[in-house]
Biotite code that builds the C-alpha atoms (Angstrom):
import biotite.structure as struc

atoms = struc.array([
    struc.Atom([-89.262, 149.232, -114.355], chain_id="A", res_id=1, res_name="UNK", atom_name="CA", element="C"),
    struc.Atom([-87.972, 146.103, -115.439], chain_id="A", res_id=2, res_name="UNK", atom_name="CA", element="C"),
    struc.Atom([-90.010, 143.001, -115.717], chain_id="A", res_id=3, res_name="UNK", atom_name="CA", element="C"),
    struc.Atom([-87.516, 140.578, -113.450], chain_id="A", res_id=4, res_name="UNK", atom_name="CA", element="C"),
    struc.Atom([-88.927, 143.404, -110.495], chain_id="A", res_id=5, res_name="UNK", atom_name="CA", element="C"),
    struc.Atom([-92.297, 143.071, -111.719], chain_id="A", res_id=6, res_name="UNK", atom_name="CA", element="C"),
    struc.Atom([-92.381, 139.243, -111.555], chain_id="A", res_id=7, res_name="UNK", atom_name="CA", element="C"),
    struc.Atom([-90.942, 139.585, -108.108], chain_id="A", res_id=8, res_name="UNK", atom_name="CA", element="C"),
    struc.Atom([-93.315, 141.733, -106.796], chain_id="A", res_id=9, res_name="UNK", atom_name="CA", element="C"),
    struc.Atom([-95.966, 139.315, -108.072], chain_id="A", res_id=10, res_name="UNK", atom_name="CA", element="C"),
    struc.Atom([-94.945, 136.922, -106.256], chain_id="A", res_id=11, res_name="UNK", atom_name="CA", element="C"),
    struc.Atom([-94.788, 138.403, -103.110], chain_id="A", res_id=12, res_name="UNK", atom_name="CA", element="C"),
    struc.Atom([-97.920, 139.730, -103.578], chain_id="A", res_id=13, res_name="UNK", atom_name="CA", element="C"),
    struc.Atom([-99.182, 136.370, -104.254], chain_id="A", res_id=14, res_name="UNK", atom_name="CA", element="C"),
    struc.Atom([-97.487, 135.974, -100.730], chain_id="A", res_id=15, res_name="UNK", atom_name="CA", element="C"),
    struc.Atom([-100.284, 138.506, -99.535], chain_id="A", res_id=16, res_name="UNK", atom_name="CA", element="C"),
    struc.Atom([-103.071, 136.297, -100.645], chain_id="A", res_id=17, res_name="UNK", atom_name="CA", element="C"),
    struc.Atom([-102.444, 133.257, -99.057], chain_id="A", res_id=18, res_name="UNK", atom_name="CA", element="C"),
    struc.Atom([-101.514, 135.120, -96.033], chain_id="A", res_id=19, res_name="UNK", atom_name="CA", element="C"),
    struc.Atom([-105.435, 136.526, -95.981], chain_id="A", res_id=20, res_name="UNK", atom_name="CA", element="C"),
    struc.Atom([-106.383, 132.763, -96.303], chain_id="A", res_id=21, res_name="UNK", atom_name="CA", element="C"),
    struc.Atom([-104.414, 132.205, -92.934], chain_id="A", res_id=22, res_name="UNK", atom_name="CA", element="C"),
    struc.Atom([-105.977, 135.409, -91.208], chain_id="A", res_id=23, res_name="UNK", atom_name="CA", element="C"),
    struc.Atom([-109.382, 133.832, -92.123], chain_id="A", res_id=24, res_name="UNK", atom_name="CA", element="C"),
    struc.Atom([-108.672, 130.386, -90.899], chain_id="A", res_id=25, res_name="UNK", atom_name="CA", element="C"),
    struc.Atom([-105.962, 131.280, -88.177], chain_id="A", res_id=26, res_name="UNK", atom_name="CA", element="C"),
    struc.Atom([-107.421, 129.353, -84.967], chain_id="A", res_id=27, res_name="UNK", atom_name="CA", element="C"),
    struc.Atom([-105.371, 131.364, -82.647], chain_id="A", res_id=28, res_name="UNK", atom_name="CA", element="C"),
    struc.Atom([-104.539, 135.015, -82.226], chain_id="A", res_id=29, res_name="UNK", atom_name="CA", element="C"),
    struc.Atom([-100.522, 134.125, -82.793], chain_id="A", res_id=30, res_name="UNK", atom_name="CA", element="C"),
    struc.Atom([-101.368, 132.472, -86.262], chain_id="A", res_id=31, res_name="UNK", atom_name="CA", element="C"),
    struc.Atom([-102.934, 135.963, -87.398], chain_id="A", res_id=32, res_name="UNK", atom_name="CA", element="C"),
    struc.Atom([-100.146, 137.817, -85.686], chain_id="A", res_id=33, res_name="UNK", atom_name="CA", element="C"),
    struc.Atom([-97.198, 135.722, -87.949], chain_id="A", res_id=34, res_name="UNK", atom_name="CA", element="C"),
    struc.Atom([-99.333, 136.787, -91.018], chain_id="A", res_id=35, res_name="UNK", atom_name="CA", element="C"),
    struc.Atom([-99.209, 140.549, -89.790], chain_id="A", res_id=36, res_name="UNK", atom_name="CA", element="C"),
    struc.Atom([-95.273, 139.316, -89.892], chain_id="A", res_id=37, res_name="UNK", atom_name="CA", element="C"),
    struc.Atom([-95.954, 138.521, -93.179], chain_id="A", res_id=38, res_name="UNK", atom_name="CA", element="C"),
    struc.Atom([-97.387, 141.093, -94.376], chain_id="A", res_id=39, res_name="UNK", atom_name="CA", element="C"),
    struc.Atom([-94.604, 143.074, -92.906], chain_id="A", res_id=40, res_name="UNK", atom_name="CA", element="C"),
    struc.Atom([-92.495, 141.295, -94.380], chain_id="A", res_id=41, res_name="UNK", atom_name="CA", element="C"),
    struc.Atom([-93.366, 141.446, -97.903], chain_id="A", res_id=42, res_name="UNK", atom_name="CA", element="C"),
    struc.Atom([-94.251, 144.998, -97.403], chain_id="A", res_id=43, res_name="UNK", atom_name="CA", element="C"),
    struc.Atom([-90.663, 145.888, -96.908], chain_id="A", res_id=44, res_name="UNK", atom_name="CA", element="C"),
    struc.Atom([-89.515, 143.394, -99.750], chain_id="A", res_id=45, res_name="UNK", atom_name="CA", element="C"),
    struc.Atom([-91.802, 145.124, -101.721], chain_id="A", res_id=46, res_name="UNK", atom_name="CA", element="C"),
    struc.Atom([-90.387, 148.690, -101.191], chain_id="A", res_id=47, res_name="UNK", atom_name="CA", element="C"),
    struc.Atom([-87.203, 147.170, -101.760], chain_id="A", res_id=48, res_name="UNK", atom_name="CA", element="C"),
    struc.Atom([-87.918, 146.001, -105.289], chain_id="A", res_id=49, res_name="UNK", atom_name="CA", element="C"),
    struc.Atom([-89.253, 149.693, -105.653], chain_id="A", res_id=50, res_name="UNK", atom_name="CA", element="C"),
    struc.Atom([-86.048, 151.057, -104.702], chain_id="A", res_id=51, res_name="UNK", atom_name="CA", element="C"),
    struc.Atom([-84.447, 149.162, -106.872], chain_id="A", res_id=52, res_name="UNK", atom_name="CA", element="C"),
    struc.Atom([-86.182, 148.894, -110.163], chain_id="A", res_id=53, res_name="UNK", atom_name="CA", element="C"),
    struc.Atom([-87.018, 152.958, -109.977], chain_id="A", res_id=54, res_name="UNK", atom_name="CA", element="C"),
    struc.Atom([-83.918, 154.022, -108.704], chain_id="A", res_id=55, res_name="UNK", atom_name="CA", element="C"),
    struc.Atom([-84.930, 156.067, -105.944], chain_id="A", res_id=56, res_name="UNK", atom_name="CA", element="C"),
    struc.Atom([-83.247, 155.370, -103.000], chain_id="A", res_id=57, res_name="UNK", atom_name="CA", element="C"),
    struc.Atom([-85.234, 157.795, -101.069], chain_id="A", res_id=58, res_name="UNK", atom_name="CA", element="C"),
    struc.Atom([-87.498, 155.305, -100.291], chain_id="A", res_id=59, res_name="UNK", atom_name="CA", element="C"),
    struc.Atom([-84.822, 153.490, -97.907], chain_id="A", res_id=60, res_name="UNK", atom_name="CA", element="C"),
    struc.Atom([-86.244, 155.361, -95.469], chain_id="A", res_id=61, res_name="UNK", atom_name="CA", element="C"),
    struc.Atom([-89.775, 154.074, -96.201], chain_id="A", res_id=62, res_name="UNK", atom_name="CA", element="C"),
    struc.Atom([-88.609, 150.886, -95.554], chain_id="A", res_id=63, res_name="UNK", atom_name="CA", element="C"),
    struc.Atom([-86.957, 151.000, -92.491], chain_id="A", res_id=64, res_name="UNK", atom_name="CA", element="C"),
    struc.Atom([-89.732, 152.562, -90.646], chain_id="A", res_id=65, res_name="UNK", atom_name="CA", element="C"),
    struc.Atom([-92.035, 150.053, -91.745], chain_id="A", res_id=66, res_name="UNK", atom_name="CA", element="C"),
    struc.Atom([-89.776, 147.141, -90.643], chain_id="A", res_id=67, res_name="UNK", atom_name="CA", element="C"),
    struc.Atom([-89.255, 148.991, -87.204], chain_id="A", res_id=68, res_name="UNK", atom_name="CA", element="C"),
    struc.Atom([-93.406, 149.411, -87.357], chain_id="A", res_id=69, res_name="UNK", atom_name="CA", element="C"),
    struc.Atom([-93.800, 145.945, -87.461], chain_id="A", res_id=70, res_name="UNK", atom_name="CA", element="C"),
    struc.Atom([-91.315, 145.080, -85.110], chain_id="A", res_id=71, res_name="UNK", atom_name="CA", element="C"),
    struc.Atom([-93.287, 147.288, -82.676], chain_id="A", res_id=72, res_name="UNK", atom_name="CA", element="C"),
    struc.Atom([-96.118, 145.636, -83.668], chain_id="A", res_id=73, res_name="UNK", atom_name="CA", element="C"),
    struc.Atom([-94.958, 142.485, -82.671], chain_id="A", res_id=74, res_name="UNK", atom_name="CA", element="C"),
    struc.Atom([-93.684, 143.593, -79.560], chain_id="A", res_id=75, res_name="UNK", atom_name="CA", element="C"),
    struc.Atom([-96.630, 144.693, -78.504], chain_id="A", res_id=76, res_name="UNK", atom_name="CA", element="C"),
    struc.Atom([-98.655, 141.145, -79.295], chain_id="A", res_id=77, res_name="UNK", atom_name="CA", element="C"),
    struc.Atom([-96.264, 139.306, -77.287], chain_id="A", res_id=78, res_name="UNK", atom_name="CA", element="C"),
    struc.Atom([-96.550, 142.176, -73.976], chain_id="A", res_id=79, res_name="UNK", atom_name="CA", element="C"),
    struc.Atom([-100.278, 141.650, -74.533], chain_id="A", res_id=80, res_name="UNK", atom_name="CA", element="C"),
    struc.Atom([-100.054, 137.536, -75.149], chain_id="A", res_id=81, res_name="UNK", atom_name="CA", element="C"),
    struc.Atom([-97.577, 137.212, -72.293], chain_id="A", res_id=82, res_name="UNK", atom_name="CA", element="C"),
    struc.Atom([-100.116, 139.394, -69.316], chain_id="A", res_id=83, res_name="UNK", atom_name="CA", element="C"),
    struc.Atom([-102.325, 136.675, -70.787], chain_id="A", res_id=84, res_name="UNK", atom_name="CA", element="C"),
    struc.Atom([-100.213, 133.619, -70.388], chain_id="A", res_id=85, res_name="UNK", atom_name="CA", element="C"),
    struc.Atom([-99.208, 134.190, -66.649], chain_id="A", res_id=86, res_name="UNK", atom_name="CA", element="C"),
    struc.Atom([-101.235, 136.953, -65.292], chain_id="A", res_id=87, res_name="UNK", atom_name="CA", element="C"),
    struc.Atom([-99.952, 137.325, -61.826], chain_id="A", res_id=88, res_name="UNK", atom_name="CA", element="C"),
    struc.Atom([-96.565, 138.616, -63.687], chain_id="A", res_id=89, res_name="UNK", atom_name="CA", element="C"),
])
C-alpha cells in the first residue's frame, strides 16, 4: 500500500477522534447524529482509499452499502426528530 494512502487514511481517522469529542460534548441529539454523518462519512472515504491503494475493486460494493446505511440512518433520525418537533403530524 502506498504511503500517500496511508497518510490519508490517518487523517481521516484523526477525523474519527474529534468526532468522539463531539459525541461526548454534543448538547443535542442532532449534534451526535452529524457525527454518525461523520463517521459515515469517513467510513466510506476510508474504503475508498482501500480500494484504491490494494487494488481490489471488490470492495465498491462495501462502500456503497455503507453510504446507503447511513443514509438510512439518517432518515430515520429525522422521521423520529420530526414526530418530535410537531407531534400532532
Amino acid at each position: 500500500m502506498d504511503k500517500l494512502y496511508l497518510l490519508f487514511a490517518t487523517i481521516l481517522l484523526m477525523t474519527i477522534l474529534a468526532g468522539l469529542w463531539r459525541i461526548v460534548k454534543g448538547p443535542t441529539p442532532a449534534d451526535r447524529m452529524i457525527v454518525a454523518q461523520l463517521f459515515g462519512t469517513t467510513g466510506v472515504a476510508m474504503i475508498l482509499l482501500l480500494v484504491k491503494g490494494m487494488n481490489k475493486p471488490s470492495l465498491l460494493i462495501i462502500a456503497l452499502v455503507f453510504a446507503l446505511l447511513v443514509l438510512i440512518n439518517l432518515l430515520g433520525f429525522l422521521h423520529c426528530f420530526w414526530r418530535e418537533e410537531n407531534p400532532g403530524d
